[in-house]
C-alpha positions in Angstrom: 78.1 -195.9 -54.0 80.2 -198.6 -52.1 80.6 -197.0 -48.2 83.4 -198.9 -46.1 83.1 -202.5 -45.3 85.5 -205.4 -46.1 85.5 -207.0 -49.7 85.1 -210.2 -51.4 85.8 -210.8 -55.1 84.5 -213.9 -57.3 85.7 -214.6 -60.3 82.9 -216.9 -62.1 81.7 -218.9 -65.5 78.5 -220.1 -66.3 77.0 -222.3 -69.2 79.3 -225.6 -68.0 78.6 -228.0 -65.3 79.6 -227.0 -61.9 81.2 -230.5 -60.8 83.4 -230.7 -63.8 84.6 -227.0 -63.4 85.1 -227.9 -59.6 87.1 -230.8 -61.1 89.3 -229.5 -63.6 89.5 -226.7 -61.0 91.1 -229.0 -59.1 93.3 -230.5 -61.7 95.1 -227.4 -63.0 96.0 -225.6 -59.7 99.3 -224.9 -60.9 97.6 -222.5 -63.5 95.7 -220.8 -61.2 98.2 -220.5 -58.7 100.4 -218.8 -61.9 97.7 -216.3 -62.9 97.4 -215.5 -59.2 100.9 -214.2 -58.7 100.3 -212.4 -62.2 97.3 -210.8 -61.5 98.3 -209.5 -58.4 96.4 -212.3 -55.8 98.1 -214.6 -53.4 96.7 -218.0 -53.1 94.1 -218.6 -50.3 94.1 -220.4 -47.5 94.2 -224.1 -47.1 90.9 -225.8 -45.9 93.1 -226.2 -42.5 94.3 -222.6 -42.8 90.7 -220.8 -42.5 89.5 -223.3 -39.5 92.5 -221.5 -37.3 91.9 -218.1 -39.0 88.9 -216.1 -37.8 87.0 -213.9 -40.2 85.2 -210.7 -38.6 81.5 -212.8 -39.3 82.8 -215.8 -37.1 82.4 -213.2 -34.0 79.3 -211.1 -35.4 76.7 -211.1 -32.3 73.2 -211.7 -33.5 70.8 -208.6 -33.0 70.7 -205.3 -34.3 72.1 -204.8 -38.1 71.9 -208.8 -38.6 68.9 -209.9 -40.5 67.1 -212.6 -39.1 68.3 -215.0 -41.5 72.1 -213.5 -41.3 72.3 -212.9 -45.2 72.2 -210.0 -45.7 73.1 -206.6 -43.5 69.6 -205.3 -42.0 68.5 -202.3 -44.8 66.6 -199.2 -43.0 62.9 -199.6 -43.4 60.5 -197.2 -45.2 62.7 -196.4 -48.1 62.0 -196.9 -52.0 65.2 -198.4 -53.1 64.6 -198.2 -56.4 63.8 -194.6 -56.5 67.3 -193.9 -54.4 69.5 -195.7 -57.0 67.4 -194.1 -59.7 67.9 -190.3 -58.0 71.3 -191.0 -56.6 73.5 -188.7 -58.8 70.8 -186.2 -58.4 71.8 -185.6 -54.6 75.4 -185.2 -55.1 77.3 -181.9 -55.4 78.9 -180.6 -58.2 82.3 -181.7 -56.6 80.9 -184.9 -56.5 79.6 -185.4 -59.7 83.1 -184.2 -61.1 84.7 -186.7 -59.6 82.5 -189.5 -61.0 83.9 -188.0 -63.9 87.5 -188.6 -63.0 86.7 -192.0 -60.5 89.5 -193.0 -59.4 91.6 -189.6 -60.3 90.8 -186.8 -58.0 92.4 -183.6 -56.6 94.5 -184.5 -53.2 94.3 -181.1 -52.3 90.6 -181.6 -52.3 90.1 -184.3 -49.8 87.5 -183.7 -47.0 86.9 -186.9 -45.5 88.2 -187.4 -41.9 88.9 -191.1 -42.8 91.3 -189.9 -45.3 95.1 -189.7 -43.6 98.2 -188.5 -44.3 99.3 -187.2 -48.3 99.2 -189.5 -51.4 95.9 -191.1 -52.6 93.1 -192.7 -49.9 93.1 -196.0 -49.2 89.6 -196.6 -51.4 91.3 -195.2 -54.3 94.4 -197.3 -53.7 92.2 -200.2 -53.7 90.7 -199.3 -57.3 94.0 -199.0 -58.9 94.8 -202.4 -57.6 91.5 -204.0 -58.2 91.2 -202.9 -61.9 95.0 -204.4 -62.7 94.1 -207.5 -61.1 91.3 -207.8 -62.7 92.5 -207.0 -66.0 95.0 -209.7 -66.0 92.4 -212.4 -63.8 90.1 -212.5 -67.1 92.8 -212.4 -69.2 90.2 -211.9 -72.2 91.5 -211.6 -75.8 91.6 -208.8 -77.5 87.9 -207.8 -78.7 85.9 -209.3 -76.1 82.8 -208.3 -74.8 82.4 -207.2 -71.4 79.4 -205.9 -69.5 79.7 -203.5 -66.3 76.6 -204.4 -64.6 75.9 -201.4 -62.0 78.5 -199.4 -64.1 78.1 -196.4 -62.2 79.9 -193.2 -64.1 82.0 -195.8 -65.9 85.3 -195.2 -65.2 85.6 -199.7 -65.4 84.4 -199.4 -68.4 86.7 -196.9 -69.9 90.0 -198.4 -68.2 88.7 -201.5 -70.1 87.9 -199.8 -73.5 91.1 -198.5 -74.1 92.7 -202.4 -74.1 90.7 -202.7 -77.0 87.2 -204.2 -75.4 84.3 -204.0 -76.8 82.4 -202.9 -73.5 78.7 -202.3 -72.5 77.7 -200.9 -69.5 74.5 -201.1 -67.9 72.9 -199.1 -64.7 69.6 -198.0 -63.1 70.2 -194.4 -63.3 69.6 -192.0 -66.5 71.9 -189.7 -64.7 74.6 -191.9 -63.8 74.8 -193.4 -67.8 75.0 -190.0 -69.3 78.3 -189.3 -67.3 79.4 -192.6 -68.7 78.7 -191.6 -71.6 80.1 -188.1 -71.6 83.0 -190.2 -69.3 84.0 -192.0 -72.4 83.3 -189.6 -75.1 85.8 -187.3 -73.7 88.6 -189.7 -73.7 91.2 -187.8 -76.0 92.9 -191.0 -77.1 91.7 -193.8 -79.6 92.4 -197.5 -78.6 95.7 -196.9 -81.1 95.9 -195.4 -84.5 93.2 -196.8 -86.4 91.2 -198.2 -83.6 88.2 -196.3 -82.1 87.2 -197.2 -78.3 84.0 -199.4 -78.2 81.5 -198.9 -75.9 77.8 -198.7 -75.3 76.2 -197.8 -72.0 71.7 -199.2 -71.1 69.8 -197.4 -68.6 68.9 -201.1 -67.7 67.4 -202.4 -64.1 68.8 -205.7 -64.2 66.3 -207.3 -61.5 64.1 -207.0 -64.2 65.1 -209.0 -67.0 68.3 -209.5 -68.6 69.7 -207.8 -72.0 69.2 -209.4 -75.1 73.0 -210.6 -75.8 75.7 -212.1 -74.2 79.0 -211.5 -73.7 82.3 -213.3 -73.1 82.4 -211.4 -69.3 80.2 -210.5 -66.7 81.4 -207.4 -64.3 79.8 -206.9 -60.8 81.8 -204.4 -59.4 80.7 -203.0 -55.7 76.9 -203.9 -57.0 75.6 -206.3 -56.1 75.0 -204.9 -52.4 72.5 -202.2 -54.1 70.0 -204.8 -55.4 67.0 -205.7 -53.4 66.5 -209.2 -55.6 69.5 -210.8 -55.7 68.4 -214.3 -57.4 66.8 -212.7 -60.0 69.8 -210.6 -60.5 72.4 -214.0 -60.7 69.4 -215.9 -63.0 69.8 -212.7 -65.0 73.5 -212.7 -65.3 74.1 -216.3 -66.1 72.0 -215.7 -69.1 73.7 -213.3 -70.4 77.1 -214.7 -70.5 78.7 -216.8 -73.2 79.1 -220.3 -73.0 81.8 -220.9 -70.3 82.2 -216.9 -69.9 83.3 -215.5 -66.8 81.9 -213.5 -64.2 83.5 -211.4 -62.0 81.9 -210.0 -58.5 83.7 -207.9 -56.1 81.2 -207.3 -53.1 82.3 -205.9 -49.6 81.6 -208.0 -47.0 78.6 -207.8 -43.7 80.4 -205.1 -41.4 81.1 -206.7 -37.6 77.9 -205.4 -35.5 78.1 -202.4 -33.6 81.0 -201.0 -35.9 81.7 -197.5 -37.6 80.8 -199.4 -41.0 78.1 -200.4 -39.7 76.5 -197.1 -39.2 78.3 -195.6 -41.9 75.8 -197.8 -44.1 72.8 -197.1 -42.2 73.6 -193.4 -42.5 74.0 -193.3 -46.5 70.7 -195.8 -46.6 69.0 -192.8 -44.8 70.8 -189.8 -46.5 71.1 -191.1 -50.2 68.2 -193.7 -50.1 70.4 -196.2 -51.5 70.3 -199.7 -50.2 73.4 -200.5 -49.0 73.1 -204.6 -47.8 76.3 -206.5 -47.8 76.1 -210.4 -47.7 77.5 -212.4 -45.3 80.5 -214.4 -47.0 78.2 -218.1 -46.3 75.2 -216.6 -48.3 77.0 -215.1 -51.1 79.0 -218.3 -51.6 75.3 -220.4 -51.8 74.2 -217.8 -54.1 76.8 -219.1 -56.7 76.3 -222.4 -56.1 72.5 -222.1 -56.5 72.5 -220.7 -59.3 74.9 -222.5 -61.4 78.4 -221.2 -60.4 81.2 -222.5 -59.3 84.3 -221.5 -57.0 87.4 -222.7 -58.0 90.2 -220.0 -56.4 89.9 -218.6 -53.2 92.5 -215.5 -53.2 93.7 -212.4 -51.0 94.3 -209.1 -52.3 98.0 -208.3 -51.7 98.4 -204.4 -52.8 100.9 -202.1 -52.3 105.1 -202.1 -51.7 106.7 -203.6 -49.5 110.7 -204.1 -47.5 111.8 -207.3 -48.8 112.1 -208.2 -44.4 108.6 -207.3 -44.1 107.1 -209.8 -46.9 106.2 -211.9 -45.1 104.1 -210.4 -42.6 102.4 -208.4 -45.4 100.9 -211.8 -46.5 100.2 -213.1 -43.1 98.4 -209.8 -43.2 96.5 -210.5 -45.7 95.3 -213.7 -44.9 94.5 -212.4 -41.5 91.7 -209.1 -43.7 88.5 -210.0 -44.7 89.0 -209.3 -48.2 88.1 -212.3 -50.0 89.1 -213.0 -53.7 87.4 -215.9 -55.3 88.1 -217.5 -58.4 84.9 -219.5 -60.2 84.2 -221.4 -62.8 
Protein backbone atom coordinates (compact mmCIF):
# COMPACT_ATOMS: atom_id res chain seq x y z
CA UNK A 1 0.00 0.00 0.00
CA UNK A 2 3.39 2.14 -0.09
CA UNK A 3 2.43 5.35 -2.61
CA UNK A 4 5.80 7.30 -3.64
CA UNK A 5 7.94 8.98 -1.23
CA UNK A 6 11.67 8.45 -0.51
CA UNK A 7 12.82 5.41 1.73
CA UNK A 8 14.73 4.68 4.76
CA UNK A 9 15.76 1.10 5.79
CA UNK A 10 16.89 0.05 9.47
CA UNK A 11 18.35 -2.87 10.07
CA UNK A 12 17.87 -3.54 14.12
CA UNK A 13 18.42 -6.09 17.20
CA UNK A 14 16.86 -5.94 20.39
CA UNK A 15 17.30 -7.99 23.80
CA UNK A 16 21.18 -6.45 24.24
CA UNK A 17 22.17 -3.16 25.65
CA UNK A 18 22.20 -0.32 23.27
CA UNK A 19 25.67 1.30 24.34
CA UNK A 20 27.52 -1.98 24.00
CA UNK A 21 26.00 -2.69 20.48
CA UNK A 22 26.81 1.05 19.70
CA UNK A 23 30.28 0.01 20.81
CA UNK A 24 31.13 -3.12 19.22
CA UNK A 25 29.27 -1.33 16.40
CA UNK A 26 32.03 0.70 16.42
CA UNK A 27 34.72 -1.80 16.84
CA UNK A 28 33.93 -4.14 13.86
CA UNK A 29 33.33 -1.58 11.04
CA UNK A 30 35.42 -3.48 8.75
CA UNK A 31 32.57 -6.24 8.98
CA UNK A 32 29.92 -4.04 8.28
CA UNK A 33 31.56 -2.20 5.70
CA UNK A 34 32.19 -6.11 4.06
CA UNK A 35 28.51 -7.14 4.39
CA UNK A 36 27.64 -3.78 2.87
CA UNK A 37 29.35 -4.24 -0.41
CA UNK A 38 27.81 -7.83 -0.31
CA UNK A 39 24.49 -7.02 0.26
CA UNK A 40 24.33 -4.59 -2.16
CA UNK A 41 24.66 -1.11 0.28
CA UNK A 42 27.41 1.42 0.09
CA UNK A 43 28.64 2.82 3.23
CA UNK A 44 26.98 6.13 4.50
CA UNK A 45 28.16 9.21 4.89
CA UNK A 46 30.74 10.40 7.37
CA UNK A 47 29.38 12.61 10.31
CA UNK A 48 31.16 15.54 8.13
CA UNK A 49 29.63 14.15 5.00
CA UNK A 50 25.80 14.62 5.93
CA UNK A 51 26.50 18.32 7.61
CA UNK A 52 27.44 19.46 3.69
CA UNK A 53 24.73 17.18 2.23
CA UNK A 54 21.11 18.33 2.39
CA UNK A 55 18.34 15.91 2.74
CA UNK A 56 14.85 16.95 1.24
CA UNK A 57 13.50 17.51 5.22
CA UNK A 58 16.42 20.09 5.90
CA UNK A 59 14.32 22.49 3.40
CA UNK A 60 10.62 21.16 4.37
CA UNK A 61 8.62 24.58 5.03
CA UNK A 62 6.44 24.22 8.13
CA UNK A 63 2.58 24.45 7.37
CA UNK A 64 0.32 22.36 5.42
CA UNK A 65 1.13 18.43 5.30
CA UNK A 66 3.67 18.96 8.37
CA UNK A 67 2.22 17.96 11.77
CA UNK A 68 2.64 20.25 14.40
CA UNK A 69 5.26 18.35 15.99
CA UNK A 70 7.00 17.48 12.45
CA UNK A 71 6.86 13.55 13.06
CA UNK A 72 4.89 12.42 11.21
CA UNK A 73 3.24 13.56 7.59
CA UNK A 74 -0.26 15.28 8.49
CA UNK A 75 -3.04 12.06 7.93
CA UNK A 76 -6.61 13.43 6.37
CA UNK A 77 -9.06 13.80 9.19
CA UNK A 78 -12.37 11.95 9.55
CA UNK A 79 -11.17 8.61 8.47
CA UNK A 80 -11.24 5.10 10.44
CA UNK A 81 -7.89 3.85 9.72
CA UNK A 82 -8.38 0.74 11.03
CA UNK A 83 -11.34 -0.03 9.02
CA UNK A 84 -9.33 1.16 5.62
CA UNK A 85 -6.41 -1.31 6.24
CA UNK A 86 -8.91 -3.90 7.34
CA UNK A 87 -11.17 -3.32 3.83
CA UNK A 88 -8.18 -2.44 1.66
CA UNK A 89 -8.06 -5.45 -0.63
CA UNK A 90 -11.76 -5.12 -0.85
CA UNK A 91 -11.54 -1.88 -2.99
CA UNK A 92 -9.07 -3.07 -5.55
CA UNK A 93 -9.87 -4.48 -8.97
CA UNK A 94 -9.46 -7.75 -10.03
CA UNK A 95 -6.33 -6.60 -11.95
CA UNK A 96 -5.10 -5.46 -8.84
CA UNK A 97 -5.70 -8.21 -6.68
CA UNK A 98 -3.90 -10.46 -9.38
CA UNK A 99 -1.06 -8.71 -9.02
CA UNK A 100 -0.83 -8.96 -5.28
CA UNK A 101 -0.72 -12.38 -6.34
CA UNK A 102 2.42 -12.04 -8.54
CA UNK A 103 4.02 -8.69 -6.36
CA UNK A 104 6.76 -7.85 -7.82
CA UNK A 105 6.02 -9.91 -11.31
CA UNK A 106 3.51 -8.28 -13.44
CA UNK A 107 2.50 -8.02 -17.12
CA UNK A 108 4.56 -4.91 -18.87
CA UNK A 109 2.12 -4.81 -21.42
CA UNK A 110 -0.34 -4.02 -18.65
CA UNK A 111 1.11 -0.89 -17.21
CA UNK A 112 -1.29 2.08 -16.75
CA UNK A 113 0.29 4.40 -14.58
CA UNK A 114 1.54 7.74 -16.12
CA UNK A 115 4.55 7.60 -13.72
CA UNK A 116 5.61 4.53 -15.42
CA UNK A 117 8.25 5.36 -18.48
CA UNK A 118 9.77 3.85 -21.09
CA UNK A 119 9.85 -0.45 -21.56
CA UNK A 120 11.38 -2.88 -18.86
CA UNK A 121 10.02 -3.02 -15.29
CA UNK A 122 8.93 0.52 -13.14
CA UNK A 123 11.10 1.96 -11.03
CA UNK A 124 8.96 0.61 -7.71
CA UNK A 125 9.39 -2.82 -8.89
CA UNK A 126 13.12 -2.32 -9.65
CA UNK A 127 13.43 -1.24 -6.21
CA UNK A 128 11.78 -4.55 -4.73
CA UNK A 129 14.06 -6.76 -6.66
CA UNK A 130 16.95 -4.92 -5.13
CA UNK A 131 15.54 -4.46 -1.72
CA UNK A 132 14.72 -8.23 -1.16
CA UNK A 133 18.48 -9.34 -2.36
CA UNK A 134 19.88 -6.89 -0.10
CA UNK A 135 18.04 -7.79 2.39
CA UNK A 136 18.49 -11.40 2.05
CA UNK A 137 22.16 -11.18 2.37
CA UNK A 138 22.00 -7.95 5.27
CA UNK A 139 20.40 -10.62 7.83
CA UNK A 140 22.39 -13.15 6.63
CA UNK A 141 20.24 -15.73 8.85
CA UNK A 142 21.08 -19.42 8.95
CA UNK A 143 19.30 -21.78 7.37
CA UNK A 144 16.01 -22.47 9.42
CA UNK A 145 15.38 -19.24 11.00
CA UNK A 146 12.34 -17.72 11.89
CA UNK A 147 11.23 -14.63 10.33
CA UNK A 148 8.06 -12.60 10.82
CA UNK A 149 6.67 -10.21 8.00
CA UNK A 150 4.89 -7.72 10.10
CA UNK A 151 2.34 -5.87 7.65
CA UNK A 152 3.01 -8.85 5.20
CA UNK A 153 0.56 -7.71 2.79
CA UNK A 154 -0.13 -10.56 -0.12
CA UNK A 155 3.19 -12.06 0.90
CA UNK A 156 5.26 -12.15 -1.79
CA UNK A 157 8.46 -11.34 1.19
CA UNK A 158 7.47 -14.01 2.69
CA UNK A 159 7.57 -16.48 -0.12
CA UNK A 160 10.94 -15.12 -1.74
CA UNK A 161 12.14 -15.88 1.90
CA UNK A 162 10.44 -19.39 2.26
CA UNK A 163 11.98 -20.85 -0.59
CA UNK A 164 15.78 -20.22 1.11
CA UNK A 165 14.50 -22.62 3.52
CA UNK A 166 12.92 -20.03 6.30
CA UNK A 167 10.65 -20.95 8.47
CA UNK A 168 8.44 -17.71 7.90
CA UNK A 169 5.28 -16.19 9.66
CA UNK A 170 3.47 -13.52 8.37
CA UNK A 171 1.21 -11.30 10.05
CA UNK A 172 -1.39 -8.46 8.79
CA UNK A 173 -4.62 -6.60 9.67
CA UNK A 174 -6.53 -7.74 6.81
CA UNK A 175 -8.55 -11.27 6.49
CA UNK A 176 -8.42 -10.54 2.84
CA UNK A 177 -4.94 -9.67 2.31
CA UNK A 178 -3.69 -13.10 4.44
CA UNK A 179 -5.83 -15.43 2.39
CA UNK A 180 -3.88 -14.29 -0.80
CA UNK A 181 -0.78 -14.98 1.15
CA UNK A 182 -1.93 -17.94 1.81
CA UNK A 183 -3.18 -19.01 -1.55
CA UNK A 184 0.21 -16.82 -2.63
CA UNK A 185 2.30 -19.52 -1.07
CA UNK A 186 0.24 -22.52 -1.56
CA UNK A 187 0.54 -22.24 -5.21
CA UNK A 188 4.19 -22.18 -5.26
CA UNK A 189 4.87 -25.24 -7.61
CA UNK A 190 8.37 -25.90 -6.09
CA UNK A 191 9.41 -27.36 -2.56
CA UNK A 192 12.42 -25.66 -0.73
CA UNK A 193 14.50 -28.80 -2.50
CA UNK A 194 13.74 -32.40 -2.78
CA UNK A 195 12.73 -33.34 0.58
CA UNK A 196 12.06 -30.08 1.99
CA UNK A 197 8.57 -28.53 2.19
CA UNK A 198 8.32 -24.52 2.29
CA UNK A 199 7.37 -23.25 5.85
CA UNK A 200 5.18 -20.76 6.45
CA UNK A 201 2.29 -19.53 8.50
CA UNK A 202 0.34 -16.38 7.92
CA UNK A 203 -2.04 -14.32 11.57
CA UNK A 204 -4.73 -11.97 10.78
CA UNK A 205 -2.91 -10.11 13.68
CA UNK A 206 -3.24 -6.13 14.47
CA UNK A 207 0.00 -5.70 15.94
CA UNK A 208 -0.87 -2.25 17.81
CA UNK A 209 -2.64 -4.49 19.86
CA UNK A 210 -0.51 -6.90 21.46
CA UNK A 211 2.28 -8.85 20.16
CA UNK A 212 2.21 -12.77 19.14
CA UNK A 213 3.00 -15.25 21.53
CA UNK A 214 6.69 -16.33 20.13
CA UNK A 215 9.65 -14.90 18.95
CA UNK A 216 11.64 -15.19 16.24
CA UNK A 217 15.37 -14.80 15.23
CA UNK A 218 14.04 -11.65 12.72
CA UNK A 219 11.69 -8.98 12.67
CA UNK A 220 10.50 -7.61 9.04
CA UNK A 221 8.84 -4.15 8.71
CA UNK A 222 8.66 -3.73 5.19
CA UNK A 223 6.72 -0.35 3.80
CA UNK A 224 4.60 -0.68 7.22
CA UNK A 225 5.24 1.02 9.53
CA UNK A 226 3.74 4.25 7.88
CA UNK A 227 0.17 2.42 8.07
CA UNK A 228 0.01 2.33 11.82
CA UNK A 229 -1.62 4.93 13.83
CA UNK A 230 0.42 3.75 17.30
CA UNK A 231 3.67 3.57 16.44
CA UNK A 232 5.23 2.98 20.22
CA UNK A 233 3.02 0.41 20.86
CA UNK A 234 3.89 -1.11 17.61
CA UNK A 235 8.07 -0.99 18.42
CA UNK A 236 7.24 -2.18 22.30
CA UNK A 237 5.41 -4.94 20.41
CA UNK A 238 8.15 -5.85 18.17
CA UNK A 239 11.07 -5.90 20.57
CA UNK A 240 9.18 -8.54 22.39
CA UNK A 241 8.81 -10.61 19.92
CA UNK A 242 12.34 -11.02 18.81
CA UNK A 243 14.97 -13.37 20.05
CA UNK A 244 17.60 -12.39 22.21
CA UNK A 245 19.98 -10.25 20.01
CA UNK A 246 17.56 -10.80 16.88
CA UNK A 247 17.32 -8.45 14.21
CA UNK A 248 14.91 -6.21 12.96
CA UNK A 249 14.60 -4.86 9.76
CA UNK A 250 12.42 -1.55 8.84
CA UNK A 251 12.27 -0.12 5.45
CA UNK A 252 9.97 3.07 5.70
CA UNK A 253 9.71 5.90 2.99
CA UNK A 254 10.53 8.98 4.13
CA UNK A 255 8.12 12.59 4.98
CA UNK A 256 7.57 13.86 1.23
CA UNK A 257 9.10 17.72 0.72
CA UNK A 258 5.74 19.98 1.25
CA UNK A 259 3.86 21.01 -1.60
CA UNK A 260 5.18 17.98 -3.71
CA UNK A 261 3.36 15.46 -6.14
CA UNK A 262 4.09 12.80 -3.21
CA UNK A 263 2.65 14.76 -1.14
CA UNK A 264 -0.72 14.78 -2.59
CA UNK A 265 -0.35 11.49 -3.98
CA UNK A 266 -0.70 10.35 -0.15
CA UNK A 267 -3.36 12.49 0.70
CA UNK A 268 -5.32 11.18 -2.31
CA UNK A 269 -4.92 7.32 -1.50
CA UNK A 270 -5.73 8.42 2.43
CA UNK A 271 -9.07 9.68 0.89
CA UNK A 272 -9.68 7.02 -1.82
CA UNK A 273 -8.49 3.73 -0.05
CA UNK A 274 -8.88 5.08 3.68
CA UNK A 275 -5.48 3.94 4.40
CA UNK A 276 -3.34 5.94 6.57
CA UNK A 277 -0.54 6.80 4.74
CA UNK A 278 1.98 8.90 7.49
CA UNK A 279 5.61 8.76 6.71
CA UNK A 280 8.08 9.90 9.54
CA UNK A 281 10.41 12.36 9.38
CA UNK A 282 13.97 10.66 9.37
CA UNK A 283 14.77 12.61 13.20
CA UNK A 284 11.58 10.96 14.68
CA UNK A 285 12.05 7.61 13.29
CA UNK A 286 15.65 7.49 14.46
CA UNK A 287 14.27 8.45 18.34
CA UNK A 288 11.86 5.85 17.92
CA UNK A 289 14.71 3.22 17.95
CA UNK A 290 16.51 4.69 20.37
CA UNK A 291 13.50 4.95 22.80
CA UNK A 292 12.59 1.95 22.60
CA UNK A 293 15.64 -0.06 22.92
CA UNK A 294 17.40 -0.13 19.48
CA UNK A 295 20.25 0.82 18.26
CA UNK A 296 21.86 2.13 14.87
CA UNK A 297 24.96 0.96 14.05
CA UNK A 298 25.26 1.30 9.87
CA UNK A 299 23.93 4.04 8.10
CA UNK A 300 23.83 2.86 4.24
CA UNK A 301 22.58 3.98 0.65
CA UNK A 302 20.89 1.91 -1.68
CA UNK A 303 23.04 1.54 -4.78
CA UNK A 304 20.79 -0.49 -7.55
CA UNK A 305 21.08 -0.98 -10.82
CA UNK A 306 24.19 -1.14 -13.77
CA UNK A 307 26.32 0.95 -14.39
CA UNK A 308 29.60 2.25 -17.20
CA UNK A 309 32.55 1.65 -15.25
CA UNK A 310 33.30 5.99 -16.19
CA UNK A 311 30.06 6.65 -14.64
CA UNK A 312 30.64 4.87 -11.08
CA UNK A 313 31.42 7.25 -9.52
CA UNK A 314 28.73 9.65 -10.02
CA UNK A 315 26.22 6.82 -9.45
CA UNK A 316 27.42 6.86 -5.76
CA UNK A 317 27.66 10.52 -5.45
CA UNK A 318 24.10 10.01 -6.57
CA UNK A 319 23.21 8.06 -4.08
CA UNK A 320 24.49 9.82 -1.30
CA UNK A 321 22.95 12.88 -2.78
CA UNK A 322 18.71 10.58 -2.53
CA UNK A 323 16.92 10.36 0.43
CA UNK A 324 16.97 6.76 0.60
CA UNK A 325 18.33 5.94 3.83
CA UNK A 326 19.68 2.40 4.86
CA UNK A 327 20.42 1.93 8.42
CA UNK A 328 22.07 -0.80 10.07
CA UNK A 329 21.01 -1.50 14.05
CA UNK A 330 21.86 -3.37 16.65
Amino acid sequence: MTRGGAVQTIFLTAGIPSWLWIREGLASNSKLTTCSHEGGFTPALTQNQKKMTKSPADDRPEGDGADDSRRRFRKVDGIDYKRGAIDYADKLAPSDRHHLLTKPFYNLAHRHSEKYEGEGPDADTHRHFCDFANMAVALSLPPGARILDVGCGSGWLCEYFARFGYDVTGIDISPALIDLARERLQRVPYRVDDDTNLRYQFFVHDIEIAPLPETFAAVICYDALHHFEDEHSVFVNLNSMLDYGGLLFVLEGEWPRAGSATEEELRGVMRQYQTLESPFSRDYLLSLLREHGFAVVGDYVGVMGLFERGEVDLALQAARDSSFNYLLCK
